[in-house]
FIFILUM-994608 format. One record per residue (C-alpha): y, x, z; residue number from 1. Coordinates in steps of 0.5 Angstrom, whole numbers, plus 500, padded with zeros to 3 digits. Example, Ala and Ser with C-alpha at 12.3 -4.5 7.8 and 13.67 -1.06 7.14 Angstrom:
# residues 2
PT   py   px   pz  num
PT  491  525  516    1
PT  498  527  514    2
This chain:
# residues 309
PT   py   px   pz  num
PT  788  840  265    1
PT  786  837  258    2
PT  791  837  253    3
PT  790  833  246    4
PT  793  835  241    5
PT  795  830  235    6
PT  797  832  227    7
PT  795  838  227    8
PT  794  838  220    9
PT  793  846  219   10
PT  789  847  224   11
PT  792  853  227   12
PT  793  851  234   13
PT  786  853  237   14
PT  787  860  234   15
PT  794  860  237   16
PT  796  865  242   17
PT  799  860  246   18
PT  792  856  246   19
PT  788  862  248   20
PT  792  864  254   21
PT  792  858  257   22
PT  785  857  255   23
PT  783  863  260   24
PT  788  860  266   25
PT  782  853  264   26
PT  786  849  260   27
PT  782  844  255   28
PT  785  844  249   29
PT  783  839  244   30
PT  786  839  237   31
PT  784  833  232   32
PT  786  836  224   33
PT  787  829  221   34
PT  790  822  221   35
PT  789  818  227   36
PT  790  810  228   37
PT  792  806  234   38
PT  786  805  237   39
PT  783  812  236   40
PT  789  815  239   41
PT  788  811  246   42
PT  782  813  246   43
PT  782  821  244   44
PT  788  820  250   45
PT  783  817  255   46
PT  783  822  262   47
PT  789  826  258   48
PT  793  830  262   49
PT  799  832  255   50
PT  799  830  249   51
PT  802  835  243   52
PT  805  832  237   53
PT  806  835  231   54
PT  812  834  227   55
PT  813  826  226   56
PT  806  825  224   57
PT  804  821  229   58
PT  807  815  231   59
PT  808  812  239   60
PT  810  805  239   61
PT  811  801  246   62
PT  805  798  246   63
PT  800  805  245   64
PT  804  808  250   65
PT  804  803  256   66
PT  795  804  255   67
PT  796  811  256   68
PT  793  811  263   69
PT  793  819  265   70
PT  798  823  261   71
PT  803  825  265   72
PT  808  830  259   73
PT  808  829  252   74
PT  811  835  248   75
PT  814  834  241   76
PT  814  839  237   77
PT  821  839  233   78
PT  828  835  236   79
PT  827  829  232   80
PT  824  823  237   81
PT  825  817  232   82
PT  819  816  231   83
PT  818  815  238   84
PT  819  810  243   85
PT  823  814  248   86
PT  825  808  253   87
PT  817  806  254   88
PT  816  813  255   89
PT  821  813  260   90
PT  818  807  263   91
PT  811  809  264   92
PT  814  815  267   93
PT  811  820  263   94
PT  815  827  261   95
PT  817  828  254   96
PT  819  835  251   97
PT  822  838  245   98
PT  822  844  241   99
PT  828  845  238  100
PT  830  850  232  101
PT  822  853  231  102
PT  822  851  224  103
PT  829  854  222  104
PT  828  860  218  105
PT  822  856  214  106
PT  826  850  212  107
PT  832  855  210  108
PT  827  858  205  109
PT  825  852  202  110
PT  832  850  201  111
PT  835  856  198  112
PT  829  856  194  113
PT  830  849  191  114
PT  836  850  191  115
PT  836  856  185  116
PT  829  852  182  117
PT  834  846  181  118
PT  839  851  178  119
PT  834  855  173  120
PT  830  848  172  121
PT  824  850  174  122
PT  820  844  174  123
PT  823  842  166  124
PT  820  850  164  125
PT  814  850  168  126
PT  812  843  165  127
PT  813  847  157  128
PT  809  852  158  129
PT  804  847  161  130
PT  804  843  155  131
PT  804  851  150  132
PT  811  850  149  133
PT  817  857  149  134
PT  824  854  151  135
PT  829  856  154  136
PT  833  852  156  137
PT  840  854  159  138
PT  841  854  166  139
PT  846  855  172  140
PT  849  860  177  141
PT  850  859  184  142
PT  855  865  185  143
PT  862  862  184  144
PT  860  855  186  145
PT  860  851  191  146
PT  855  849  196  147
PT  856  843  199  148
PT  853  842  207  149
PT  852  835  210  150
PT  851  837  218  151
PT  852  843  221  152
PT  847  844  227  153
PT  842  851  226  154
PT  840  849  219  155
PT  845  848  216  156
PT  850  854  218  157
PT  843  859  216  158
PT  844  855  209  159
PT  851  856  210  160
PT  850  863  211  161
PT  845  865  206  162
PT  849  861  201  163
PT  855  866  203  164
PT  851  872  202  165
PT  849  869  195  166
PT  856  869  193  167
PT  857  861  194  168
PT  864  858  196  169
PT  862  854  202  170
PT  865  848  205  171
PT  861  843  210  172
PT  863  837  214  173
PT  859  835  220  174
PT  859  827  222  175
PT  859  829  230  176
PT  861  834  234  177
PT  867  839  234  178
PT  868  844  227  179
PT  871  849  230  180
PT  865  854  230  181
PT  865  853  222  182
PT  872  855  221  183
PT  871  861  226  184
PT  865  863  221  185
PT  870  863  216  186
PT  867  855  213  187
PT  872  851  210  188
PT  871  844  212  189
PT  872  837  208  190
PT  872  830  209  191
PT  866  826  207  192
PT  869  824  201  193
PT  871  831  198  194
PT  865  835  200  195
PT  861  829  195  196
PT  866  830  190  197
PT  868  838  189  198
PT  860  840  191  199
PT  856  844  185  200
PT  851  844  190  201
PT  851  839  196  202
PT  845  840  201  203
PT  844  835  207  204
PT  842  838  214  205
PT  843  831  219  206
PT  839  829  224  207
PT  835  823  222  208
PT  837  817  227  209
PT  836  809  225  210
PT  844  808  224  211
PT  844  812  218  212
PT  839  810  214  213
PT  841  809  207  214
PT  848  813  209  215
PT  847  816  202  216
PT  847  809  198  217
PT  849  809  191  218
PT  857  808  192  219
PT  856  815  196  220
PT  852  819  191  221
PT  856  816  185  222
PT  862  821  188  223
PT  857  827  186  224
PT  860  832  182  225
PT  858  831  175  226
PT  852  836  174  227
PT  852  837  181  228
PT  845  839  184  229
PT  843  835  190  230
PT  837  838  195  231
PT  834  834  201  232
PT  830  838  207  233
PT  833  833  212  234
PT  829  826  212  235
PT  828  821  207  236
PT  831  816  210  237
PT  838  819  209  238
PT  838  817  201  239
PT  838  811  196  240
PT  831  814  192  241
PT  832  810  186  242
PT  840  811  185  243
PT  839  819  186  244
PT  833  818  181  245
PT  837  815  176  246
PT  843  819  177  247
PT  838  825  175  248
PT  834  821  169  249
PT  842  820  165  250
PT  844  826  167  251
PT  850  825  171  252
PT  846  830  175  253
PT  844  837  173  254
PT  838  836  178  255
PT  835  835  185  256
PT  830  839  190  257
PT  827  834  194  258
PT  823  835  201  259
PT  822  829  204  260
PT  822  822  203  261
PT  823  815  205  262
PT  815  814  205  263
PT  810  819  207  264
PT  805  820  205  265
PT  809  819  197  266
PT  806  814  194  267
PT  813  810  189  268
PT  815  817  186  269
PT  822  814  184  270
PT  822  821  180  271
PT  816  822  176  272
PT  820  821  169  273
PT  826  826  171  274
PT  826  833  167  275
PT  830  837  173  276
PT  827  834  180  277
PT  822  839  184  278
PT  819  835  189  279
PT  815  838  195  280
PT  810  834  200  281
PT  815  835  206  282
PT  814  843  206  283
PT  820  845  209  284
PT  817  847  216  285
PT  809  848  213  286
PT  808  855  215  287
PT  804  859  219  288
PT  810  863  222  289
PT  813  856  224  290
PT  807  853  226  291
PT  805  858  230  292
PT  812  858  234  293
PT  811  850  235  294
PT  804  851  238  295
PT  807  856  243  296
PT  813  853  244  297
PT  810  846  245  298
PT  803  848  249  299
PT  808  853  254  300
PT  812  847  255  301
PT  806  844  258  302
PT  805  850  262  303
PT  811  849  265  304
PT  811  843  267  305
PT  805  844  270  306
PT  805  850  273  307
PT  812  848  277  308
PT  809  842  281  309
């Protein structure tokens, strides 16, 4: 069986332990460690039996997938398909797989980490230094405040979790499903509205989908606390980029920490003049235990795909 991996940035996959069993059991696996165009990808994809898509870094629209002629399962690393046609897949009867929950421990990491860089303006004294001088500007503390959580799938109930542990109160409100895990993990919960409004700290941990692009419009962030902190590992597609920037820049806000953006790669830095924004290039699952748990999972999914017919 040929397996082609597509987005694979790091270059792990190879190496991987999952790679090298099913190296022994006579897979060819192929890994391409950049970016690829439609063209290229339908031609990599030529006598392919699986197809490995790392993260959303590889698009597949209709037209790409109907000249897909010999792969049979395509496995997405992470739950997110947005990016994807699922219907066309469907159709041309080609298998599609997920791996949910791979990167959780990482992205919970980068966003208790934005989170205290955020309060403890990070970015402002780093930049000082930089430039010679010793200032040292007041900052806040997490403990007493608090946190805010917009979804609480399995990220967000480790935020919710670690944010508990740190001393944050913790309230959060889901837009789907039931909330009576949160309230039997002792989670207050609050509408959207007085989430927004009473959070010293208000992290998103949605699933991205069309129907809420732009839900963190400019009506909806002016309803921020004043001197909140805003944090976004999420997707981009969630926020008003530009309302959130000027919220910062006047100082409404005491600051954000920012993963993900509407574009990527970034190229119209909405916050290139704020003092307190720290901006990671979409980090939250960039790293190597995570990446590593993705190859297995993805890789074994095919696998078992395989080896069940």
């Amino acid at each position: 069986m040929k397996i082609l991996v597509l987005g694979d940035y790091e270059d792990v996959y190879h190496s991987s332990e999952a790679a090298l069993r099913l190296k022994k059991k006579g897979y060819n696996i192929s890994s391409v460690t950049r970016s690829v165009n439609t063209e290229e990808i339908v031609t990599l994809a030529d006598k392919m039996d699986a197809i490995v898509l790392v993260r959303e870094r590889t698009p597949l629209d209709r037209d790409t997938i109907s000249r897909f002629s010999d792969v049979k399962i395509i496995s997405q690393t992470g739950k997110g398909t947005a990016h994807l046609d699922v219907d066309a897949i469907n159709e041309y009867g080609i298998h599609l797989t997920t791996t949910p929950g791979g990167s959780t421990p990482s992205v919970v990491e980068l966003t208790i980490g934005l989170m205290i860089g955020a309060s403890r303006q990070f970015s402002l004294h780093q930049k000082m230094l930089k430039d010679g001088r010793w200032m040292q500007h007041p900052g806040v503390e997490l403990h007493g405040k608090q946190l805010g959580i917009l979804g609480y799938g399995k990220i967000g109930k480790e935020v919710a979790r670690v944010g508990k542990a740190i001393g944050m109160k913790v309230k959060v409100w889901r837009p789907t499903g039931s909330m009576e895990e949160a309230r039997r993990d002792n989670i207050e919960v609050g509408t959207l509205e007085n989430v927004l409004q009473t959070s010293d700290v208000l992290s998103l941990h949605m699933r991205f989908s069309m129907e809420w692009k732009g839900f963190l419009n400019k009506d909806r962030l002016q309803m921020l606390k004043d001197q909140a902190i805003f944090v976004n590992t999420s997707r981009g597609g969630f926020v008003d980029e530009k309302a959130l920037a000027e919220l910062v820049r006047t100082q409404q806000l005491k600051g954000v920490g920012i993963d993900v953006f509407k574009e990527e790669p970034l190229v119209i830095n909405s916050f290139k003049d704020c003092d307190n924004a720290i901006l990671t290039p979409h980090i939250g699952y960039i790293t190597i235990d995570a990446l590593q748990r993705f190859a297995e999972a993805a890789l074994t999914n095919i696998e078992d795909y395989f080896e069940s017919k």
